[in-house]
C-alpha positions in Angstrom: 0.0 0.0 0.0 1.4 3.6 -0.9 2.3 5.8 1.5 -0.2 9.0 1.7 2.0 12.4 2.3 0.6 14.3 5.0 3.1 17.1 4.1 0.8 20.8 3.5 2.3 23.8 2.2 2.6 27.1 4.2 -0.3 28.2 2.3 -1.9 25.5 2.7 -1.8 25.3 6.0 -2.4 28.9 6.0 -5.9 28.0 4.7 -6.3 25.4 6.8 -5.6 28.3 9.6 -8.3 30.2 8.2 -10.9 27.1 7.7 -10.7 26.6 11.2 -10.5 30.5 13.1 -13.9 30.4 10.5 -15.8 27.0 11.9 -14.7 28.3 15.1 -16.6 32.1 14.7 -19.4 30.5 13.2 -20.0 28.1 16.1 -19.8 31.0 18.0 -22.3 33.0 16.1 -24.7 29.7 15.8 -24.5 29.6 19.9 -25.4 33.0 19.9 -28.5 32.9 17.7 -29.9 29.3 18.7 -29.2 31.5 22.4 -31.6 34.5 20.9 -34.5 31.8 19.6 -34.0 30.4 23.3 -35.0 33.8 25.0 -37.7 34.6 22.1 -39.5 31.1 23.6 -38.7 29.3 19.7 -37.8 26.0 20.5 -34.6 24.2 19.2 -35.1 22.6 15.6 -32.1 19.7 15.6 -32.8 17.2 17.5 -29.4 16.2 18.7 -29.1 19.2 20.5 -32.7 19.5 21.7 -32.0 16.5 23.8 -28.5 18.2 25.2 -30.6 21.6 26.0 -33.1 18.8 28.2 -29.9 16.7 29.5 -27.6 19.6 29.9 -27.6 21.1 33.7 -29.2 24.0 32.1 -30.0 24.9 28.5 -27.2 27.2 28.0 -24.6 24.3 29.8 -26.1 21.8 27.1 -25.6 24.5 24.4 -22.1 24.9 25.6 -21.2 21.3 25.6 -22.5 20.8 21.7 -20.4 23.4 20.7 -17.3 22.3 22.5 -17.8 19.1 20.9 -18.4 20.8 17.4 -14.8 22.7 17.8 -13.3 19.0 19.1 -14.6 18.0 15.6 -12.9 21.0 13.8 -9.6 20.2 15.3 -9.8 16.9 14.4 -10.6 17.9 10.6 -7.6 20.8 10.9 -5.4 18.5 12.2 -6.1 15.6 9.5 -6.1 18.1 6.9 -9.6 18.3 5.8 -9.6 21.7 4.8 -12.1 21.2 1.8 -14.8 19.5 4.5 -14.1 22.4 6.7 -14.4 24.9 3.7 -18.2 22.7 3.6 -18.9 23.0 6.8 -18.5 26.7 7.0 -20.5 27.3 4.1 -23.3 25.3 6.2 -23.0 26.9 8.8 -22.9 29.9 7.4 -26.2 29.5 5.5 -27.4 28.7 8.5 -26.9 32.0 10.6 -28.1 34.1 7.8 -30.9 31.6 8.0 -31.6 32.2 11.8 -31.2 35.7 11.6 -33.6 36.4 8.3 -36.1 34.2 11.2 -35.6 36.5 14.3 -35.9 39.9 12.1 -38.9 38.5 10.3 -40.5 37.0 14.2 -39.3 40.5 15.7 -41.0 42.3 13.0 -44.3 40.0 13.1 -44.6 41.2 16.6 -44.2 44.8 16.0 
């Protein structure tokens, strides 16, 4: 079997860099909107981490602990050198805050 190089160029790696400082602001941002739904009484649409907000010591705790977890799985892809799944992910993710926030302004504005 052939060996596989694991070798990455400095740009490379500086993309890789980037890939990950990116999943890792828009985990931040995701907490912080799935956070704003929480106080507007709009309950949690993914199941996974429904049942950590339930199991968590407290919503926010379970929150916290999905998105350590999601930043665990980051690493992991940085470190194996996965930067076109991270480059997916962040697009994902990134679809999805836009998506949460066109919800609240549109909820926010409903109620006006």
């Amino acid at each position: 079997m052939p060996e596989v190089s694991t070798h990455i160029s400095a740009e490379g790696a500086s993309q890789l860099n980037q890939a990950l400082m990116h999943f890792s602001y828009l985990q931040v941002l995701d907490f912080l909107t799935t956070v704003a739904f929480l106080v507007n009484g709009i309950e949690e649409a993914n199941p996974l981490v429904r049942l950590a907000l339930k199991l968590g010591p407290n919503p926010i705790g379970g929150l916290i602990l999905v998105k350590l977890l999601a930043i665990a799985l980051g690493v992991y892809c940085w470190r194996m050198g996965r930067q076109r799944l991270l480059a997916r992910i962040n697009i994902v993710f990134a679809t999805l805050i836009a998506w949460n926030l066109v919800a609240l302004i549109v909820g926010a504005l409903a109620r006006v």
